[in-house]
ROPALO-115199 format. One line per 5 residues: their letters; for each residue x negated, y, z of N, C-alpha, C. Coordinates in steps of 0.05 Angstrom, whole numbers. Layout:
N
a) X Y Z X Y Z X Y Z ~ ...
% end
This chain:
320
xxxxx) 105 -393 -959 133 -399 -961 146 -398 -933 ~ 161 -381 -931 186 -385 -910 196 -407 -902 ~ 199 -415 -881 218 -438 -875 240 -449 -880 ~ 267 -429 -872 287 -436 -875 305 -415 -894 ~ 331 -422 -905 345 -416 -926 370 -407 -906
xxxxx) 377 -380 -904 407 -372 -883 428 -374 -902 ~ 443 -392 -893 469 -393 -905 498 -382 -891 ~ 520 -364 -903 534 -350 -875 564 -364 -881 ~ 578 -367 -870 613 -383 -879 626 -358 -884 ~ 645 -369 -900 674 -347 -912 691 -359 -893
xxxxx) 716 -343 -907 741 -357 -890 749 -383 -896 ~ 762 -390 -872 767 -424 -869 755 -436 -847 ~ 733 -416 -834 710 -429 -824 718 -416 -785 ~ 738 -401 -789 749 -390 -757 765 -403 -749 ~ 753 -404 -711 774 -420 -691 769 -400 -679
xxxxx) 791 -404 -658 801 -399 -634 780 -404 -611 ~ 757 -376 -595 744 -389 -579 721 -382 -586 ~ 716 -382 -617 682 -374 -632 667 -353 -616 ~ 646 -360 -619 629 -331 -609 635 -331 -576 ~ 645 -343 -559 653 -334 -528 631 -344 -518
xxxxx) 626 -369 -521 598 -366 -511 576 -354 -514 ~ 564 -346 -542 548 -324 -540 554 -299 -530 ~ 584 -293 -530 587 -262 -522 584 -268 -482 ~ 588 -296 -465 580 -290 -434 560 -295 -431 ~ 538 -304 -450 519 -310 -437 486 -298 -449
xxxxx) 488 -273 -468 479 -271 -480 481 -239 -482 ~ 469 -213 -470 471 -184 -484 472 -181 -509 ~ 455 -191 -529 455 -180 -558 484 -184 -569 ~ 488 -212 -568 507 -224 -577 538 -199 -563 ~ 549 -200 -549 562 -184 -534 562 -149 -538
xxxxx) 537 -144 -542 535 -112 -558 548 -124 -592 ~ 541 -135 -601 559 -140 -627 591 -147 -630 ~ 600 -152 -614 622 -160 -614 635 -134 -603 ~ 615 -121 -585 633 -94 -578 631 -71 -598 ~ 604 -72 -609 605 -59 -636 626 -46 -653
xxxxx) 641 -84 -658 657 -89 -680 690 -76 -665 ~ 688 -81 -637 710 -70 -628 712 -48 -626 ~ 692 -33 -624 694 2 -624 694 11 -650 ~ 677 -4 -670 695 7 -705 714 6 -706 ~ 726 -12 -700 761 -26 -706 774 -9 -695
xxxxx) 769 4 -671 785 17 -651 806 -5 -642 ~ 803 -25 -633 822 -48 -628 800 -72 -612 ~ 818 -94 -589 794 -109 -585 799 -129 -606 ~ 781 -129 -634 783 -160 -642 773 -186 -628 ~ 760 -174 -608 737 -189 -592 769 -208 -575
xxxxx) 787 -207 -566 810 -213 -558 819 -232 -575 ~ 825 -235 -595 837 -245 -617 821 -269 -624 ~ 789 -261 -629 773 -285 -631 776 -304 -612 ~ 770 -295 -584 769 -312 -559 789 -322 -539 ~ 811 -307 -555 831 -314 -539 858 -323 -552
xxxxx) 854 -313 -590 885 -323 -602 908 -298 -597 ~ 931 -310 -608 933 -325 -621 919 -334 -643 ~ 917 -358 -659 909 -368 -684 928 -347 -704 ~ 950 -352 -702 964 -324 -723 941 -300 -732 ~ 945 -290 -701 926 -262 -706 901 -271 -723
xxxxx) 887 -287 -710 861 -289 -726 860 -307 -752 ~ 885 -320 -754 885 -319 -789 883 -296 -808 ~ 900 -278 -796 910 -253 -817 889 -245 -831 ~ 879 -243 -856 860 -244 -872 841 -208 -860 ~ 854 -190 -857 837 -167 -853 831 -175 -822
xxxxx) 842 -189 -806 824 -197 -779 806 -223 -782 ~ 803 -232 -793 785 -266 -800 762 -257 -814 ~ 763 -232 -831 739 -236 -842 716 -216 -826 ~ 728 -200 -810 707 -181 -795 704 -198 -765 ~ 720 -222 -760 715 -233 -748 689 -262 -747
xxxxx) 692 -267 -774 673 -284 -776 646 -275 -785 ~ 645 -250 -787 626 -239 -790 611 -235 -768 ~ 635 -220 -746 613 -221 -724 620 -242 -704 ~ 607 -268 -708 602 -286 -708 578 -293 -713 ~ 573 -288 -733 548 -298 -743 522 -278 -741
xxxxx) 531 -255 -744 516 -226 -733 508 -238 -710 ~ 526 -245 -688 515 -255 -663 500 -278 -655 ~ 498 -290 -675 476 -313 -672 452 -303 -685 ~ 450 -293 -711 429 -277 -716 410 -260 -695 ~ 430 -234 -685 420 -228 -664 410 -234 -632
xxxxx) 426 -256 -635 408 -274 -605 389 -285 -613 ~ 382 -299 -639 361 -312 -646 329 -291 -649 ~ 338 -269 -662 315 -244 -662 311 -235 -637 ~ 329 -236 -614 311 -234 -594 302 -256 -578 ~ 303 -276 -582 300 -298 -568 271 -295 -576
xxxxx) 258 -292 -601 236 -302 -613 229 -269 -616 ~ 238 -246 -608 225 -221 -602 217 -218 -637 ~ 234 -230 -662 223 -220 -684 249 -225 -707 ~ 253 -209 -727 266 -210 -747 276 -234 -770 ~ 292 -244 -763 295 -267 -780 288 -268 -812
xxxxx) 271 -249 -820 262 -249 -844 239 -261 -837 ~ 227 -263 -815 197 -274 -810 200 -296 -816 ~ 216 -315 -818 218 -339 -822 243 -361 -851 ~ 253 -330 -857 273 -351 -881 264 -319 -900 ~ 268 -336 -926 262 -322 -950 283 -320 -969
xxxxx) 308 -336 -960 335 -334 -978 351 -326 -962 ~ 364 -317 -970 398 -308 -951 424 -307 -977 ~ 439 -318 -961 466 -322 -983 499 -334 -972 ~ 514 -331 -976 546 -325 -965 560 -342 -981 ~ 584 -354 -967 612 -366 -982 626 -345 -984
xxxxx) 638 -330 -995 654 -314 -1006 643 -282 -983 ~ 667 -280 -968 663 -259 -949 637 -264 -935 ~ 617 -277 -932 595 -288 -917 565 -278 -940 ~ 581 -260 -956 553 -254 -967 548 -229 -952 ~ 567 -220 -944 570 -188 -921 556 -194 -897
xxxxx) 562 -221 -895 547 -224 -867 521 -222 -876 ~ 509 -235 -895 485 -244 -905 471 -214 -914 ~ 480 -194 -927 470 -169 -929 460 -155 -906 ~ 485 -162 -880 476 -148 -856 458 -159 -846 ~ 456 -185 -838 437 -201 -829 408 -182 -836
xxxxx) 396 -175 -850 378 -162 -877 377 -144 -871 ~ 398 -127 -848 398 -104 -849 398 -79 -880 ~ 407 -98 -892 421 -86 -921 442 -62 -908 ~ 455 -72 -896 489 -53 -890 486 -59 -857 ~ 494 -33 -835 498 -33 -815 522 -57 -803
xxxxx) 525 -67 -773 548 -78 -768 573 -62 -771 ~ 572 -44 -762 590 -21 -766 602 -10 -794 ~ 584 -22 -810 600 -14 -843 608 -38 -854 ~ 587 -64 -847 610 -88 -860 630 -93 -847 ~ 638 -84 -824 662 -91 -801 678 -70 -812
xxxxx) 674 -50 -828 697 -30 -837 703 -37 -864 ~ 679 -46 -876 689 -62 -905 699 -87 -900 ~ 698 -105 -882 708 -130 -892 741 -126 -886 ~ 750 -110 -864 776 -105 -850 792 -94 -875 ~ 773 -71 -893 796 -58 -911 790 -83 -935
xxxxx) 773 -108 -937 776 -122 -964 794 -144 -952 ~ 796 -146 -932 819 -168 -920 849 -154 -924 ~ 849 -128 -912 878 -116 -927 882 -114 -952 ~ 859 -110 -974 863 -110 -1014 872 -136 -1013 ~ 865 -161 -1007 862 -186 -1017 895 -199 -1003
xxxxx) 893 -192 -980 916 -196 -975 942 -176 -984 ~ 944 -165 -995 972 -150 -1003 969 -139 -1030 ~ 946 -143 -1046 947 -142 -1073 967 -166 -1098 ~ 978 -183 -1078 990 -202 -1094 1017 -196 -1080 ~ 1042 -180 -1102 1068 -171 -1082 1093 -193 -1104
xxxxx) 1112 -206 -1095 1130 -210 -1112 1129 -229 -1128 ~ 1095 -244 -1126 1099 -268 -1144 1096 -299 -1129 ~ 1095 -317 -1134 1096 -342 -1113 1064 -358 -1126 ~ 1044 -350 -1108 1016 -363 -1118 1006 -389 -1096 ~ 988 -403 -1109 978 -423 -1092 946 -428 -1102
xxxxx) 930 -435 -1079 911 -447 -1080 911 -474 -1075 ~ 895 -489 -1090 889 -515 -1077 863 -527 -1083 ~ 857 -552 -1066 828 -571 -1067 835 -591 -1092 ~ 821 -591 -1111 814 -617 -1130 792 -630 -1120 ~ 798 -656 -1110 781 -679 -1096 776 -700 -1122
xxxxx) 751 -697 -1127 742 -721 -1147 735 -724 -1170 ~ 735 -690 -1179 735 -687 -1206 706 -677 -1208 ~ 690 -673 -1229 668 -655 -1222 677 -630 -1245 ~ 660 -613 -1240 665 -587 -1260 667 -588 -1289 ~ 651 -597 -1308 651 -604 -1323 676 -622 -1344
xxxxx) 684 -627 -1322 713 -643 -1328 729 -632 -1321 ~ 731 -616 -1300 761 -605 -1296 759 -578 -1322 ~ 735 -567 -1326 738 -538 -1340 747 -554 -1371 ~ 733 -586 -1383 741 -586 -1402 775 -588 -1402 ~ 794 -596 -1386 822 -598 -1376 833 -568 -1382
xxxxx) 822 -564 -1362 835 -529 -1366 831 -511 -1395 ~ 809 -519 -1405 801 -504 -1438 829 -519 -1450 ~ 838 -544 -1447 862 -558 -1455 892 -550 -1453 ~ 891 -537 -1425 918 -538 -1413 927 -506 -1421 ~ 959 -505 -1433 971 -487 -1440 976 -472 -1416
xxxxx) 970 -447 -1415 981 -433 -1397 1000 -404 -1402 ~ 1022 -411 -1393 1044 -400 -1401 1042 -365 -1391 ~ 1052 -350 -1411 1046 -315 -1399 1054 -301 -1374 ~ 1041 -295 -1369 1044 -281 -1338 1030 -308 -1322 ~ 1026 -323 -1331 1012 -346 -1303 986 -343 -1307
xxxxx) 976 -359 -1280 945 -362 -1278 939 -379 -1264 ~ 917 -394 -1285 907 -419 -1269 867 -413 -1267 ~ 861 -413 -1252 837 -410 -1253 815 -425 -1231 ~ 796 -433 -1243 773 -440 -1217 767 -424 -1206 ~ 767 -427 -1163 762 -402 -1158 735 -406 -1143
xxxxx) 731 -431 -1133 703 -443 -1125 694 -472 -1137 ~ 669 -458 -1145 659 -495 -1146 642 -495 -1125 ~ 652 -506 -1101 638 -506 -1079 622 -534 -1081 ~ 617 -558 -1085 601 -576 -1083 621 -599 -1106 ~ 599 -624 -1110 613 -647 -1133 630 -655 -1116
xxxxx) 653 -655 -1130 685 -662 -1122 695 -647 -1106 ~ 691 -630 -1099 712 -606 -1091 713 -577 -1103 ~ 732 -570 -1119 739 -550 -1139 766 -540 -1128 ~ 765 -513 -1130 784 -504 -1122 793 -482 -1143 ~ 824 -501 -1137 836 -470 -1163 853 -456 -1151
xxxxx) 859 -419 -1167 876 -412 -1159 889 -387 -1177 ~ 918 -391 -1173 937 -375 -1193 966 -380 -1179 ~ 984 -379 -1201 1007 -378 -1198 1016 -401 -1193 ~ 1043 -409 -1178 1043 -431 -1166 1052 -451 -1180 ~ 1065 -439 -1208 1072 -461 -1231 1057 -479 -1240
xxxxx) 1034 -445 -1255 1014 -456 -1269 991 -476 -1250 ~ 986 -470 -1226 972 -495 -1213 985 -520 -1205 ~ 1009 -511 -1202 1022 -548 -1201 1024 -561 -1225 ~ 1028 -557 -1249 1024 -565 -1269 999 -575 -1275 ~ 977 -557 -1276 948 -561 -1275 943 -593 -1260
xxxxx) 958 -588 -1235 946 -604 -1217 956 -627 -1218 ~ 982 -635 -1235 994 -656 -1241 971 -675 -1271 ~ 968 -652 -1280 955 -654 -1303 921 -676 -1299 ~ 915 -657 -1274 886 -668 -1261 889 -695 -1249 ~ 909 -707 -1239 919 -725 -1224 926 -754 -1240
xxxxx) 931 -744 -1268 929 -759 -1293 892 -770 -1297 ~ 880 -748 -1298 860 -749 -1311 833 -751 -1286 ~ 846 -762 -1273 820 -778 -1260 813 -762 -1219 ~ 834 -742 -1217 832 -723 -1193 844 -747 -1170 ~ 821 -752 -1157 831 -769 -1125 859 -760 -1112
xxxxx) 859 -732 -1108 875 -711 -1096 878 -690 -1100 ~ 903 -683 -1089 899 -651 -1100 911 -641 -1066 ~ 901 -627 -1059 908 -610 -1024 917 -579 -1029 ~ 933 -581 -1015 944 -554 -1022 928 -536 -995 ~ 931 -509 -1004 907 -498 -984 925 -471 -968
xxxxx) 915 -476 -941 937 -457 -921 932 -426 -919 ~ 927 -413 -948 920 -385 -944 946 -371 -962 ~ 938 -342 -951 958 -321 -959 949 -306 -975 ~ 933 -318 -993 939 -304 -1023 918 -314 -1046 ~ 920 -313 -1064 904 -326 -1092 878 -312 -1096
xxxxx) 858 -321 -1071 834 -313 -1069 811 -318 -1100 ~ 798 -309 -1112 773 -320 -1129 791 -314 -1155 ~ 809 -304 -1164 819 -306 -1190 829 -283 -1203 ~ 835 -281 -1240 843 -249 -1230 865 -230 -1226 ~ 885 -251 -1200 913 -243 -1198 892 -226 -1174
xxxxx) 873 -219 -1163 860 -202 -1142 841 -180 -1160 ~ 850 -175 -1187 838 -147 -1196 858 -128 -1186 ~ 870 -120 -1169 876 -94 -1155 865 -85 -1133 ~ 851 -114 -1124 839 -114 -1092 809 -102 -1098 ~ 797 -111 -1121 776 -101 -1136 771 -76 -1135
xxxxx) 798 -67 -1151 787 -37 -1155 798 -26 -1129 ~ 810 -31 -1106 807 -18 -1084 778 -20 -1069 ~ 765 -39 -1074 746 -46 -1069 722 -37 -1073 ~ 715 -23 -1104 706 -6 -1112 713 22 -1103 ~ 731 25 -1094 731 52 -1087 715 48 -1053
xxxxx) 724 29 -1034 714 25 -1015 682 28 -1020 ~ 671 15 -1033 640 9 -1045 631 29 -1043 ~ 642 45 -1066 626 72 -1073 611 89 -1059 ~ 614 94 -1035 602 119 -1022 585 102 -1000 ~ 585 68 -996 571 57 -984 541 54 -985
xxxxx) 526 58 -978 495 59 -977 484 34 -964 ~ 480 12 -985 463 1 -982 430 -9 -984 ~ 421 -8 -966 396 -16 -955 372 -38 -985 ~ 358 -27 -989 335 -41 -997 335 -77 -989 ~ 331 -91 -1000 335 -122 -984 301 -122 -981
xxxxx) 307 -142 -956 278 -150 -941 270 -178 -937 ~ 295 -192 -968 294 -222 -964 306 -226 -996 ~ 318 -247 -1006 322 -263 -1030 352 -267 -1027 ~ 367 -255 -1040 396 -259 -1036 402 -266 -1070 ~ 421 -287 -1057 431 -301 -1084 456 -297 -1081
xxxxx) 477 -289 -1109 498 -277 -1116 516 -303 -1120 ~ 546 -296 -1101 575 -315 -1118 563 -311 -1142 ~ 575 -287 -1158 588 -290 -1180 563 -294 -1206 ~ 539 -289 -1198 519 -305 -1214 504 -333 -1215 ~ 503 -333 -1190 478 -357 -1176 460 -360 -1177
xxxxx) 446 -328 -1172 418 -316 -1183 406 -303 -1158 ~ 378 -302 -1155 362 -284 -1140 370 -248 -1154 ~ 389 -240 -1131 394 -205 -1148 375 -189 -1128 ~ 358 -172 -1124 354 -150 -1123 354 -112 -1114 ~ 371 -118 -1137 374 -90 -1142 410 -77 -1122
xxxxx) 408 -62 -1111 426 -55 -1090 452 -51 -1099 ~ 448 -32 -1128 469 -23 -1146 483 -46 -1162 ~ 463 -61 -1168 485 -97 -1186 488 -105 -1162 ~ 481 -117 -1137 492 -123 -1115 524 -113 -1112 ~ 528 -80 -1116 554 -68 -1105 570 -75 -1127
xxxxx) 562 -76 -1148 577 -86 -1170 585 -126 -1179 ~ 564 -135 -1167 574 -158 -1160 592 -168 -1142 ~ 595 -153 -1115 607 -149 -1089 647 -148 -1100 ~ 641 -131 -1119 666 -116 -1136 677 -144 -1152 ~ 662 -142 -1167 674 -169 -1177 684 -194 -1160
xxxxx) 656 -201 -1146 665 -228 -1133 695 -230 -1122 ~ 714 -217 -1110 735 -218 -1106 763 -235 -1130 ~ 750 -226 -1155 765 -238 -1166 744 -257 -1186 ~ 731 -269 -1180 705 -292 -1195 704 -313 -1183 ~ 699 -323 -1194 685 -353 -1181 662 -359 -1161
xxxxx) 663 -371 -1138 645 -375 -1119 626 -396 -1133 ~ 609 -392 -1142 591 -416 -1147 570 -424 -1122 ~ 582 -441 -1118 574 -438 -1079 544 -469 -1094 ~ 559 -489 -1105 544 -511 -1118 520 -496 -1134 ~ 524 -480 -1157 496 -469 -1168 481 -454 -1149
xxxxx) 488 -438 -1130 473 -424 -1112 450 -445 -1092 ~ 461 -464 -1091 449 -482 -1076 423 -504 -1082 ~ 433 -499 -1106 412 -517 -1116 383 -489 -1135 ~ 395 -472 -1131 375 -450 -1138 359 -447 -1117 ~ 366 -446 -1091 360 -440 -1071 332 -471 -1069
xxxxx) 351 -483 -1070 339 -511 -1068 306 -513 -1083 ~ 306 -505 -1101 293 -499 -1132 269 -483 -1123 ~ 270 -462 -1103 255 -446 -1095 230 -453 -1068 ~ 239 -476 -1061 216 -487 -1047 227 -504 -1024 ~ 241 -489 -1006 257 -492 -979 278 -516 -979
xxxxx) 275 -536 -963 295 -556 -964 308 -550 -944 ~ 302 -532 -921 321 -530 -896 341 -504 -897 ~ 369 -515 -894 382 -486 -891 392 -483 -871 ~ 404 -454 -853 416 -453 -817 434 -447 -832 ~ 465 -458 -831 494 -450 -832 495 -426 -805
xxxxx) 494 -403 -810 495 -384 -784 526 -373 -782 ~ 528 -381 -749 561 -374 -756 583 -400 -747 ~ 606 -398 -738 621 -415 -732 633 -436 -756 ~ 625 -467 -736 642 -488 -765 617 -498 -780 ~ 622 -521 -798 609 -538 -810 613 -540 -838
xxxxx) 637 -523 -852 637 -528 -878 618 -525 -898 ~ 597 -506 -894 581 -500 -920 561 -528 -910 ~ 557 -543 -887 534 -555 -883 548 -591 -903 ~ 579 -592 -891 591 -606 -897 589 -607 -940 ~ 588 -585 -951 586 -583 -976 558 -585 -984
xxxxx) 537 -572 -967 514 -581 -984 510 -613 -976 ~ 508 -628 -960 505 -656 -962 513 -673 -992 ~ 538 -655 -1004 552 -661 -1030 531 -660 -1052 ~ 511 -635 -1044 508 -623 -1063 472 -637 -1067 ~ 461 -634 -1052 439 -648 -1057 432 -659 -1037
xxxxx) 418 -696 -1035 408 -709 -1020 375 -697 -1006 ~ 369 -681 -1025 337 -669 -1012 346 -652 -991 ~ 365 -639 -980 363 -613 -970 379 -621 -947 ~ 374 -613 -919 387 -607 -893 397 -590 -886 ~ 420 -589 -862 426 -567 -863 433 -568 -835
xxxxx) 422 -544 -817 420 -538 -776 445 -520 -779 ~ 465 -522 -759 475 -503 -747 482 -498 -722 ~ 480 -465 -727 466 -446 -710 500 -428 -699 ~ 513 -433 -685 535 -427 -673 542 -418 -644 ~ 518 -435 -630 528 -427 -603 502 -423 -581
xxxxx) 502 -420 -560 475 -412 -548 457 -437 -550 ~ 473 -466 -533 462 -493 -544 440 -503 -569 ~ 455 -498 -588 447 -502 -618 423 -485 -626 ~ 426 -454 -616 404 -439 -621 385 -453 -600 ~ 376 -452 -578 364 -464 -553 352 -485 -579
xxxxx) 363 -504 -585 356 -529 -600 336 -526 -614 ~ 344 -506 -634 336 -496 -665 298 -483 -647 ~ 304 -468 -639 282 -459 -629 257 -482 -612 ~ 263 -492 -598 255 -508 -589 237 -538 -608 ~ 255 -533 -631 245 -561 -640 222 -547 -665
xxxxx) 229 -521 -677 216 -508 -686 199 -488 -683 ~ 189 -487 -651 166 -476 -644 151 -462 -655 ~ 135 -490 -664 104 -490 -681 112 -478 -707 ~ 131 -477 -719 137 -461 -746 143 -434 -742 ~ 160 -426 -722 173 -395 -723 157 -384 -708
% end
């Protein structure tokens, strides 16, 4: 059995600043970041480290940004230890856009092709929703089971959409649709037992299927992509399964855009499989912050900055 379980962040999970320290103090780390800036033809490497926050909100710059992010901790860690981070974790798996990271990691897909896919799925996702007024938000307190029996309940009026777009851990559910149909929803939840409801600071109705246009742009993006054989255990959003096979991978990839993140079943599959330790690789604390939710057996290291790696290595010697 492998040691540890790689886990990669979606969006939500970028600041201002990420990655600068691995990119001065560190070659590998710094060939990736320039990588990503000679795909782009642009410095994103600027934007990460230097802001504005605008810029690096904009959904087609955040997500090839947080990617290489985490590419660059990966890659300082394989040479630090002169060996492939498959030598040591046997699962790999992503919050939404962070399964890209998690493919590359694997060397599934070059940096250079997920930094050209994540840029054109940040432009589908962002401008596939034109003309209508949508919202996401956090349900604090509910667990799944209860909010879905609510929603099997709640009328939803034509042309709207209310949908779960993550069950990221117990008591945080996230829906998303049209802005009626989730305020309603969410008034509804607020009755029936929801601590809170948070409204969420993004630009557009990520996980639902007001983003089947982004899909099938997405699929066309997909198509002529060549991905790699896996050399590790990758578990799917939109199933919460050990997948395999390269071709349901691209076709899961397709979907996930407009599906549900089952970030909670993934975790406890993972969990299931032997490994109690997982590395959040990558800037930020949210997925470590969600698994604590999610199960008391399992820990979770992260691996963000030269410090933290230095740490990780150090205390895990005798294992890696």
């Amino acid at each position: 059995m492998n040691n540890f379980n790689l886990i990669f962040p979606g969006q939500g999970s970028q600041t201002v600043g990420m990655g600068l320290d691995l990119y001065q103090n560190h070659k590998k780390a710094k060939e990736v970041f320039d990588e990503v800036d000679d795909t782009l033809n642009f410095k994103l490497s600027k934007i990460i480290f230097d802001g504005p926050s605008e810029l690096l909100k904009l959904t087609e710059n955040t997500q090839p940004a947080i990617m290489a992010t985490s590419l660059a901790v990966v890659k300082v860690v394989e040479d630090e230890l002169k060996k492939d981070i498959t030598s040591f974790s046997e699962i790999v798996l992503g919050h939404s856009l962070g399964e890209y990271s998690a493919l590359c990691s694997i060397n599934s897909l070059t940096i250079s092709e997920t930094t050209k896919i994540l840029q054109q799925r940040g432009k589908a996702m962002q401008q596939s929703v034109g003309g209508i007024e949508t919202k996401m938000v956090a349900i604090i307190g509910l667990d799944i089971v209860n909010l879905e029996n609510e929603l099997k309940k709640f009328i939803i009026k034509e042309n709207e959409v209310c949908e779960i777009a993550n069950d990221n851990c117990p008591g945080q559910i996230i829906l998303s649709g049209t802005r009626n149909a989730i305020e309603d929803f969410s008034e509804v939840l607020k009755k029936n037992g929801a601590r809170s409801v948070i409204d969420l600071n993004v630009s557009a109705p990520f996980h639902c299927s007001l983003m089947n246009e982004a899909s099938k742009i997405m699929e066309e993006v997909l198509k002529d992509t060549d991905f790699k054989n896996l050399n590790a255990k990758f578990i799917s959003n939109v199933t919460a399964k050990i997948e395999n096979d390269v071709n349901k991978i691209k076709g899961l990839l397709i979907d996930q855009i407009s599906s549900r993140v089952r970030w909670r079943e993934s975790i406890l599959v993972a969990e299931k499989m032997g490994s109690k330790t997982f590395l959040e690789v990558g800037n930020g604390s949210v997925l470590s912050g969600m698994n604590k939710r999610i199960s008391k057996n399992i820990t979770t290291q992260n691996l963000l900055d030269m410090k933290s790696i230095e740490q990780f290595i150090n205390l895990n010697k005798d294992i890696l």
